[in-house]
C-alpha positions as CSV (number, residue, x, y, z in Angstrom):
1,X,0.0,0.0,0.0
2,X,0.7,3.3,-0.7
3,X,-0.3,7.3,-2.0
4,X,-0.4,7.2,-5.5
5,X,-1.5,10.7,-5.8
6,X,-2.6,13.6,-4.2
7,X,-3.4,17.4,-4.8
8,X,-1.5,18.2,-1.4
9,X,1.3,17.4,-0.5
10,X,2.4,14.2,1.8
11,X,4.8,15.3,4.5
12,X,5.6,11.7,5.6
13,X,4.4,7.9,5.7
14,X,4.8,5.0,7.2
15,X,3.3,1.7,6.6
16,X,4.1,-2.3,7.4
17,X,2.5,-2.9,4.3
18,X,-0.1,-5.0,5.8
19,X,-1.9,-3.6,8.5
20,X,-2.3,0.4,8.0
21,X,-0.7,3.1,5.5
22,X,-0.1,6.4,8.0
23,X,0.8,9.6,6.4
24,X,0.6,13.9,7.3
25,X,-1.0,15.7,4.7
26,X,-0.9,19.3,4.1
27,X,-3.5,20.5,1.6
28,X,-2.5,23.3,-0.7
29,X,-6.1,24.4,-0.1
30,X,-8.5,24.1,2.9
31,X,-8.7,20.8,1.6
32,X,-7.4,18.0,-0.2
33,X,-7.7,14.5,-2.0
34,X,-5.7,11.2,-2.1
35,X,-5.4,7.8,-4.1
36,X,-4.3,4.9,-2.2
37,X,-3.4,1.6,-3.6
38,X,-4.2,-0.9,-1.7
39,X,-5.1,-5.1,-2.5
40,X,-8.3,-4.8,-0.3
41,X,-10.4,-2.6,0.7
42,X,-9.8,-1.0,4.2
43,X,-11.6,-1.6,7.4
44,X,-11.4,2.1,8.9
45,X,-9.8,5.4,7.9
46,X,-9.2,8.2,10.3
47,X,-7.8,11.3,10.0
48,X,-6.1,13.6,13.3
49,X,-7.8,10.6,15.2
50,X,-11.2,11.0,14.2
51,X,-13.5,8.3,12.1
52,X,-14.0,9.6,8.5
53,X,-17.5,8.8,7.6
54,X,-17.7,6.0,4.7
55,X,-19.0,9.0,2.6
56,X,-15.8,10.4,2.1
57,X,-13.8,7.6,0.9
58,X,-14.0,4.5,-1.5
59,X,-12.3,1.7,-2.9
60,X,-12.4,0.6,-6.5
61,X,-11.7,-3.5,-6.5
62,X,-10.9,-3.4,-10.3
63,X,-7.9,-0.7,-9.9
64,X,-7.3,-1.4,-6.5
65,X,-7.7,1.9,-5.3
66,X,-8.7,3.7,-1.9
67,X,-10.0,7.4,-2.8
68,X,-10.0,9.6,0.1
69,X,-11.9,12.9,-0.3
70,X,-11.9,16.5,1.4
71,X,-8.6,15.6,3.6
72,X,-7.8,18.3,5.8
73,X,-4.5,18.9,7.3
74,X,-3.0,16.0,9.4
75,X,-2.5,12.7,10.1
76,X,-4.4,10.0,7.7
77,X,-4.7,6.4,9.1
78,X,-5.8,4.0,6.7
79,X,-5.9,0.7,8.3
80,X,-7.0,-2.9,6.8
81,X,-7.6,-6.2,8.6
């Protein structure tokens, strides 16, 4: 797993490539979005230690893909399993 793109910027990561993908965002706006890739789909993703509601992110199967959307600035934990 790991960012494939953004429209921020990604200040640092850190993964074990099985269990979560951690990074800082910093949104050139109020705002920003992410692409993830990822095998499966992800159980939970937070962001500054708060739920994000299902609403605001999605996996595509086919391209394996998390999309995270309207990221403010802080820590993003996507975990899986």
């Amino acid at each position: 797993m790991y960012v494939t793109g953004t429209n921020g910027e990604i200040l640092s990561a850190s993964t074990d490539n099985r269990t979560y993908l951690r990074f800082r965002n910093d949104p050139l706006g109020g705002t920003s979005q992410a692409k993830v890739y990822a095998a499966e789909a992800p159980v939970a993703v937070s962001v500054n230690g708060d739920p994000m509601p299902a609403s605001a992110w999605s996996y595509d199967s086919g391209e394996q893909v998390v999309m995270l959307e309207n990221l403010p600035v802080g820590t993003v934990l996507v975990r899986f399993r």
